[in-house]
C-alpha positions as CSV (number, residue, x, y, z in Angstrom):
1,X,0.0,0.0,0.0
2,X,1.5,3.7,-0.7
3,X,1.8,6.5,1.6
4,X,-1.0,9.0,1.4
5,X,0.0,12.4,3.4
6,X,-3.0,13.7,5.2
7,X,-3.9,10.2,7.0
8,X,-3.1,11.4,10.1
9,X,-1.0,8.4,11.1
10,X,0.1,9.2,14.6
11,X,-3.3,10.5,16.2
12,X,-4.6,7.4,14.2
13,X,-2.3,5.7,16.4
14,X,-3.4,6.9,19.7
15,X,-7.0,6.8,19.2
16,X,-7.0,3.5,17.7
17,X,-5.4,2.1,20.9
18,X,-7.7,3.4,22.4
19,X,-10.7,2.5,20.4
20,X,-9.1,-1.4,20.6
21,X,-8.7,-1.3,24.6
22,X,-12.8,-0.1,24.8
23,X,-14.0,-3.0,22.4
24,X,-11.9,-5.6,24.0
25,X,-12.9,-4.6,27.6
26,X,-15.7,-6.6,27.6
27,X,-14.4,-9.2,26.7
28,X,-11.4,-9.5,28.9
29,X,-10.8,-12.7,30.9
30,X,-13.5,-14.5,28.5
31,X,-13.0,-17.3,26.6
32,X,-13.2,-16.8,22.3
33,X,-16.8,-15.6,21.9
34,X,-19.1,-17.7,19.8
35,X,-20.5,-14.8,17.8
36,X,-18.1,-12.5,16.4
37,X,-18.3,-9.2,18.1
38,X,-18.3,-5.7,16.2
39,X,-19.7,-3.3,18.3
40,X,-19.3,-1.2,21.5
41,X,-20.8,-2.9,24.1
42,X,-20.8,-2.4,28.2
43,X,-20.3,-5.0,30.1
44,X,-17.0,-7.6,31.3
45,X,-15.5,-7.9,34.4
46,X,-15.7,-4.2,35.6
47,X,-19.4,-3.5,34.6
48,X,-17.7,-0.8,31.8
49,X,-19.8,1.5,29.9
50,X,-20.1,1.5,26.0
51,X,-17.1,2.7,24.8
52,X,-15.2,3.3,28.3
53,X,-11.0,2.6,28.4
54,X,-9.2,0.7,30.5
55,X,-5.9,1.4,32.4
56,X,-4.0,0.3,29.0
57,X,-5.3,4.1,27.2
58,X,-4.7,5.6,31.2
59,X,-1.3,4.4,30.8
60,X,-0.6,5.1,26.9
61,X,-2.2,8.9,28.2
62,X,0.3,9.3,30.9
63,X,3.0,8.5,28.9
64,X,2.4,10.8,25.8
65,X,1.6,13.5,28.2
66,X,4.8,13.1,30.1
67,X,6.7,13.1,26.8
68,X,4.6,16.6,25.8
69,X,5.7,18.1,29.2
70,X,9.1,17.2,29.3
71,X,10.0,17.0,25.2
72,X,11.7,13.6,25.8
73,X,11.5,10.2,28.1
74,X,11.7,11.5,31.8
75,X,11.7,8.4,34.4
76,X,11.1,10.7,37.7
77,X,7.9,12.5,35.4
78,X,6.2,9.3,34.1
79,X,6.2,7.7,37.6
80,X,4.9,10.4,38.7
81,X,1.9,10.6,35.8
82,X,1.2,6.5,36.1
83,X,0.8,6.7,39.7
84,X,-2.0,9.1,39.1
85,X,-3.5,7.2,36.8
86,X,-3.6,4.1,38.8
87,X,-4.8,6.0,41.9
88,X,-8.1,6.9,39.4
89,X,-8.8,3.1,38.6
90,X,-6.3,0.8,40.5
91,X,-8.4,-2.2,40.3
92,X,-8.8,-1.9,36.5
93,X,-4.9,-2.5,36.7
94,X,-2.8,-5.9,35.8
95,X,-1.4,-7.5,38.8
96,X,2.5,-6.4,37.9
97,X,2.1,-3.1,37.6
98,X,-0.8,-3.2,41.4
99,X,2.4,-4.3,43.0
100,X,4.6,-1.7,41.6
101,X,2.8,1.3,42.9
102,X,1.6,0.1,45.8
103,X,5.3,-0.1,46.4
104,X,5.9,3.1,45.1
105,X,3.2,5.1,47.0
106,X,4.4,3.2,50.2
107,X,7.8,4.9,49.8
108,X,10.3,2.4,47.6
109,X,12.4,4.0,45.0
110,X,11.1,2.9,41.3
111,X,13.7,1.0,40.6
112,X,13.7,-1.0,43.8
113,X,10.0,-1.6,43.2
114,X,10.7,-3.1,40.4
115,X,12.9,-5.5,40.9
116,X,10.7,-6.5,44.0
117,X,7.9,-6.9,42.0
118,X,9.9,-9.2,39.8
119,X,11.1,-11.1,42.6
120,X,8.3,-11.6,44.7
121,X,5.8,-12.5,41.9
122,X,8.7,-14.7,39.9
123,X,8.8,-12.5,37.4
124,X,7.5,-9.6,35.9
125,X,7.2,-10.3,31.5
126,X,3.6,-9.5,31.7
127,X,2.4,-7.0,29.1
128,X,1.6,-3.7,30.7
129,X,5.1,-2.2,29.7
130,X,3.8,-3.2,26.4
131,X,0.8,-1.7,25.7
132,X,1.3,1.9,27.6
133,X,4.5,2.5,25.3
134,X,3.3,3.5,21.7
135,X,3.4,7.3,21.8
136,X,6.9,6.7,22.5
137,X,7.1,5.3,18.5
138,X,5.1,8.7,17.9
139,X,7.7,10.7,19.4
140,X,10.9,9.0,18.8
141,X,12.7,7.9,15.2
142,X,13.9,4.6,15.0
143,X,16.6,3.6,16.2
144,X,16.8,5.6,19.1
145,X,13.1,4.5,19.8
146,X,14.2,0.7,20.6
147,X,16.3,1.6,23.5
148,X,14.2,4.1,25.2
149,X,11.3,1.2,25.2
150,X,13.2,-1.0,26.8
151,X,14.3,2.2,29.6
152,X,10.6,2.6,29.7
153,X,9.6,-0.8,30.1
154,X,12.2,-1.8,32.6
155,X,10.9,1.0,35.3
156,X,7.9,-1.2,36.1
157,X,9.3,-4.5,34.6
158,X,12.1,-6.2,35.7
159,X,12.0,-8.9,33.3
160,X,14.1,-7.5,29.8
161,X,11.4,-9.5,27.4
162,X,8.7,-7.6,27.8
163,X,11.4,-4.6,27.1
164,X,12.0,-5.6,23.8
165,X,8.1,-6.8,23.5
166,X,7.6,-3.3,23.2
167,X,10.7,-2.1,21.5
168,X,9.9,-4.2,18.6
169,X,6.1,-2.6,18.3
170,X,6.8,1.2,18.9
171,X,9.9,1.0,15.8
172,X,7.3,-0.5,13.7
173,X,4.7,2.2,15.1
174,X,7.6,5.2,14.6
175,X,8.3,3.8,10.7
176,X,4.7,3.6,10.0
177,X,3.8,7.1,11.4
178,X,7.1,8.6,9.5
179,X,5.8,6.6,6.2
180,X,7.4,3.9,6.1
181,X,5.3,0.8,4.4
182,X,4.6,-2.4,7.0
183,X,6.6,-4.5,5.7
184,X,9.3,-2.5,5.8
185,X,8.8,-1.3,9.4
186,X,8.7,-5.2,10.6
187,X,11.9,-5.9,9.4
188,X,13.6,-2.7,10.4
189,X,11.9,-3.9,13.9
190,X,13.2,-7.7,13.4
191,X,16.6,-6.3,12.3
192,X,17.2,-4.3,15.9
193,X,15.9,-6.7,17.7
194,X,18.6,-7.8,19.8
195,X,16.4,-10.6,22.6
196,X,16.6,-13.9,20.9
197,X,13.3,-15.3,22.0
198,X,11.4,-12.0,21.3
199,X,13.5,-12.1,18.0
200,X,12.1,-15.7,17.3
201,X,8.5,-15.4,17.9
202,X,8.1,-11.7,16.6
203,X,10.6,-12.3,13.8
204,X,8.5,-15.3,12.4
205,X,4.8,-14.3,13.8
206,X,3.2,-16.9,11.2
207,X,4.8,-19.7,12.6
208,X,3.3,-19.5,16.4
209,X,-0.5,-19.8,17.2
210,X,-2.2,-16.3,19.0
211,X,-2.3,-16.9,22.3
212,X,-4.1,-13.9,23.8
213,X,-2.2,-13.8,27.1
214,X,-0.9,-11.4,30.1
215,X,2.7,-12.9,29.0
216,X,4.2,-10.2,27.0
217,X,5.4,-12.1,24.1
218,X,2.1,-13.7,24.0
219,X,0.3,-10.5,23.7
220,X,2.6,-9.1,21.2
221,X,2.7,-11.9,19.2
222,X,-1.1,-12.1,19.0
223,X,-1.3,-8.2,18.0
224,X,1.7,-8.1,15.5
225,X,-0.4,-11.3,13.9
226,X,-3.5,-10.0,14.1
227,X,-2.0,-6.7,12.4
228,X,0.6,-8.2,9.9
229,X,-2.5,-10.4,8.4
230,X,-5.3,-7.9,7.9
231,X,-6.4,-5.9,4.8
232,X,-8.4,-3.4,6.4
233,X,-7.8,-1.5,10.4
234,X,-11.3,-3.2,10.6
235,X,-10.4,-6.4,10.0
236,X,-7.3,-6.2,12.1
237,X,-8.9,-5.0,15.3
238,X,-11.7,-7.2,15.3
239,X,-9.1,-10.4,14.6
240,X,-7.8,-9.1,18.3
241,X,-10.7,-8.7,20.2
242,X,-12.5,-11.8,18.9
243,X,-9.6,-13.4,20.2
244,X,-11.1,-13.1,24.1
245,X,-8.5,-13.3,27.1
246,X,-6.6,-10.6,27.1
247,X,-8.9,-9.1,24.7
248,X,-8.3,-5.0,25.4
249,X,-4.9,-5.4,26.1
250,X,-4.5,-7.4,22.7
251,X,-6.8,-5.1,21.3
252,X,-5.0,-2.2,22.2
253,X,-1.5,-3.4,20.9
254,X,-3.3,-4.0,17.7
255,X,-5.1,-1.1,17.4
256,X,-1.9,1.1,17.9
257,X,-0.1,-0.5,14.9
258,X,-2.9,-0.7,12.8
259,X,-3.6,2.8,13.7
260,X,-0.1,3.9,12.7
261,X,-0.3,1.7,9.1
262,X,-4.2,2.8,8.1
263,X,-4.2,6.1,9.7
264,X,-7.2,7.5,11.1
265,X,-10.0,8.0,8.5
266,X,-9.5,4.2,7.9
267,X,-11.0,3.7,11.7
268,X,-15.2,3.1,11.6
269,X,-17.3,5.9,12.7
270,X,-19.4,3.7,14.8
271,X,-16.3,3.2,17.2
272,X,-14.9,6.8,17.0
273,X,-19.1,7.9,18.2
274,X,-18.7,5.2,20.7
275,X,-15.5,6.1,22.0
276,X,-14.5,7.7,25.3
277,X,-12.7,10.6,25.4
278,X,-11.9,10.5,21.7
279,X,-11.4,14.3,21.2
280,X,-9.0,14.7,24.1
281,X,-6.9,11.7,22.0
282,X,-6.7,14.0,19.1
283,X,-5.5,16.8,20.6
284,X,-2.5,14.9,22.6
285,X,-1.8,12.8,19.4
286,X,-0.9,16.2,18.1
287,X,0.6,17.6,20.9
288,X,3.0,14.5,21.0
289,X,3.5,14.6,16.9
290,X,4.3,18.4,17.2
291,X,7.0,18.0,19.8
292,X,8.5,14.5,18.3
293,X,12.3,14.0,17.7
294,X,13.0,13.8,13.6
C-alpha cells in the first residue's frame, strides 16, 4: 500500500489504541466468543460503559503527556503521571504493575520496586510495559526508539522480554507514522531486535498460534499477527478482540499498529461515536507529533 499524506497516522495511532482497549474490555478474561463481536458494548469484568477505556489508554495517556511536558523520556515525570493514573482506577490495573505502585506510593524507590515486583511474583514479563508505550514510537525515530522502550519498560518490569516486547512494536509504530510501508517497518523492527526469544516469535509471527495472554510475548505476538495479516484497520482489530482473554490489552497493541499503518480515516465511525474521550486523544496525538524528535 502507498503512503498518502493527510492520514493522520500518529493520532490514528493513539486513538485507535484506544478504540481497541474499549472493544476488547468486555471481553477480557473471557473465553473466544461464539459470535463474532463488532460493536461497543458495556459490560466484562468491571461492569464498563459503552465505549469506556481501561488502564491500558490511562497508561498510553500518561505517557504521551509526560513526553509533551518534558520534550523527551523522563523516568522521575512518568512515575509520577502512572501513579495518578492508577490511583483513578487501581483495580482496573494488571497484577505487575498493582504491586509496583503500591510499592511506590508506600515509599520504595522505582527502581527498587521493580525488581521487587519481579522477585516476589517470579517474574514480571507480563504485558503492561507493552501496551502503555506506543506514543513513545510517535515521538521517537527509529533507532533511538528501541532503546528508550526498553528504559521505559524496565521501570515497572524487571523482566528484559517484555522490554523488547515493546521495543519491537513502537519502531514498527515510529516507521509507519514517519511513512514507512509495514513491511518494511517489521523488518527494520526484526533487524534491531537484539532478545533472541522476542526475536524468534516476533521475527516469524506466522509460525506461532495467537495466544491472547498477560505474557508479554504472548500479547505481542497475538497483536503483531492479528495486524501483519489484515487488509483493512477493521479487520485487524476485530481479529484481536475476537480473540477473548486478554482481549483489550491485545486489542489495544493492535489497534496502535494498525492505527499507525491505516491512519485515522480508515478507523469506523461507529467506534470513533462510541468512544471515550476520543477528542482529548486527538488533541494529545498532536501535541505528541508536534513536539516528536525527527
Amino acid at each position: 500500500m502507498r503512503f498518502i499524506s493527510g492520514t493522520m497516522r500518529h493520532v490514528g495511532s493513539l486513538v485507535a489504541l484506544a478504540i481497541g482497549d474499549a472493544l476488547g474490555a468486555p471481553l477480557e478474561g473471557s473465553p473466544q466468543p461464539e459470535a463474532w463481536v463488532t460493536l461497543m458494548r458495556p459490560g466484562g469484568r468491571h461492569s464498563r460503559k459503552k465505549g469506556e477505556v481501561t488502564d491500558d489508554t490511562l497508561q498510553a495517556i500518561a505517557v504521551a503527556e509526560s513526553l509533551v511536558a518534558c520534550g523527551g523520556y523522563s523516568e522521575n515525570d512518568l512515575v509520577r503521571k502512572l501513579s495518578e493514573s492508577y490511583i483513578v482506577r487501581p483495580e482496573w490495573f494488571g497484577p505487575t504493575s498493582t504491586l509496583f505502585f503500591n510499592l511506590v506510593r508506600s515509599g520504595t524507590l522505582p527502581h527498587q520496586a521493580a525488581w521487587l515486583v519481579h522477585w516476589r511474583r517470579g517474574g514480571s514479563r507480563t504485558n503492561g510495559s507493552v501496551m502503555r508505550g506506543f506514543p513513545l514510537g510517535i515521538f521517537y525515530p527509529t533507532p533511538e526508539v528501541y532503546w528508550v522502550s526498553v528504559a521505559c519498560s524496565r521501570l515497572t518490569h524487571f523482566d528484559p522480554v517484555a522490554g523488547h516486547c515493546s521495543a519491537f512494536l513502537n519502531v514498527m509504530v515510529s516507521d509507519m507514522c514517519r511513512g514507512v510501508s509495514r513491511t518494511k517497518a517489521f523488518r527494520h523492527a526484526r533487524s534491531l531486535c537484539t532478545n533472541p526469544e522476542v526475536r524468534t516469535v516476533l521475527g516469524s509471527y506466522d509460525h506461532y498460534s495467537r495466544v491472547p495472554g498477560l505474557d508479554a510475548v504472548e500479547c505481542s505476538h497475538a497483536a503483531l499477527s492479528c495486524f501483519m495479516n489484515a487488509r483493512t484497520f477493521e479487520q485487524a482489530v476485530l481479529s484481536a478482540i475476537n480473540l477473548g482473554g486478554d482481549a483489550d490489552t491485545v486489542g489495544a497493541c493492535t489497534g496502535a499498529l494498525a492505527g499507525a499503518w491505516w491512519g485515522l480515516p480508515a478507523i469506523p465511525s461507529r467506534w470513533v461515536h462510541d468512544l471515550e474521550g476520543y477528542g482529548e486523544l486527538v488533541e494529545l496525538a498532536e501535541r505528541v507529533w508536534g513536539r516528536r524528535k525527527t
